[in-house]
C-alpha positions in Angstrom: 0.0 0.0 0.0 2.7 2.3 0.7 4.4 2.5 -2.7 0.9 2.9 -4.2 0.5 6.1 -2.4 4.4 6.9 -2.9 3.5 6.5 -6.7 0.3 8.4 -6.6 2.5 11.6 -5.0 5.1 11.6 -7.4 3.0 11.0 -10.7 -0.2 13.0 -9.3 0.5 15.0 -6.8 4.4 16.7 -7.1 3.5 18.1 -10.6 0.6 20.0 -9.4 2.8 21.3 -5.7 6.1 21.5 -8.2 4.5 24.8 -10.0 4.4 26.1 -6.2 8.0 25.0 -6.1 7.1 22.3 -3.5 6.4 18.4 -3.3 5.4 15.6 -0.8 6.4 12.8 0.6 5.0 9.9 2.7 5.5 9.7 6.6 3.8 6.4 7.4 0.4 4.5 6.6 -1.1 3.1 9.8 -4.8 1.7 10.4 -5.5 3.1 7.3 -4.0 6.8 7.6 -1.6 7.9 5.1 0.4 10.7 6.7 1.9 13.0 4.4 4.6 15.7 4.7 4.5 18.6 2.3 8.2 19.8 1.2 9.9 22.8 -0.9 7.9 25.6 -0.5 4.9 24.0 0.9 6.1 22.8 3.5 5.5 26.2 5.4 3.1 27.8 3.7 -0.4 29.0 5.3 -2.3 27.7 3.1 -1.2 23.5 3.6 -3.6 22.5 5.2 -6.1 23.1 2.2 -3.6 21.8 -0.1 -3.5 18.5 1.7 -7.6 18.7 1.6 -7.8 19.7 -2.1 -5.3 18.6 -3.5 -3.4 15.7 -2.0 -6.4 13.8 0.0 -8.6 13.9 -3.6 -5.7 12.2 -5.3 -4.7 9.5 -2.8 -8.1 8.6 -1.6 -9.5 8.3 -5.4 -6.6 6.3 -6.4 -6.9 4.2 -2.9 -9.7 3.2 -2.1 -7.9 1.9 1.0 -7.2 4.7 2.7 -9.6 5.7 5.3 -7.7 9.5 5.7 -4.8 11.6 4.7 -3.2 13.6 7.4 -1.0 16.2 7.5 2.2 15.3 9.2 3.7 18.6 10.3 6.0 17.0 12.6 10.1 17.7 12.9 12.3 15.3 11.3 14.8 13.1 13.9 17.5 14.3 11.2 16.9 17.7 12.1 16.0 17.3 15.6 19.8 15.8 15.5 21.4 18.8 14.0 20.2 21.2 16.3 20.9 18.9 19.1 24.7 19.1 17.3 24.4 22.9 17.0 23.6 23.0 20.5 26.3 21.3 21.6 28.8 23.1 19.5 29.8 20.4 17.4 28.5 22.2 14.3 31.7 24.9 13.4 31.2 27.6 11.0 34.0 27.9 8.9 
């Protein structure tokens, strides 16, 4: 199920978020809930939530019957969690 909905982002959904200069990716699908991350310049922008509503949910959930719901996952990355953490600590130098 997963790489359904992975295909379905990139073939559907990123060329309609690309002319914002943004994309999506998938989080995790649990009991039925794909969680979706918006990226590039959708990632922060106001309006996101509606994108995921009217654009990525309509997509996902018409080409998955499957999914129950598409959430927005808005959540921090353990990547950058770690780099700040790294910052923090001062074992980032600016050279």
């Amino acid at each position: 199920m997963e790489e359904k909905i992975r295909a379905i982002l990139r073939e559907q959904v990123d060329p309609v978020l690309q002319e914002h200069f943004g994309g999506s990716s998938l989080s995790k699908y649990e009991d039925g809930v794909a969680y979706v991350r918006l990226t590039g310049a959708c990632a922060q922008c106001p309006s996101a939530q509606e994108t995921l509503e009217s654009v990525v949910k309509d997509f996902v959930m018409g080409g998955c019957p499957e999914v129950k719901d598409v959430v927005l996952d808005t959540s921090v990355s353990e990547d950058l969690l770690e780099m700040a953490r790294k910052i923090l600590r001062g074992e980032v130098k600016d050279d």
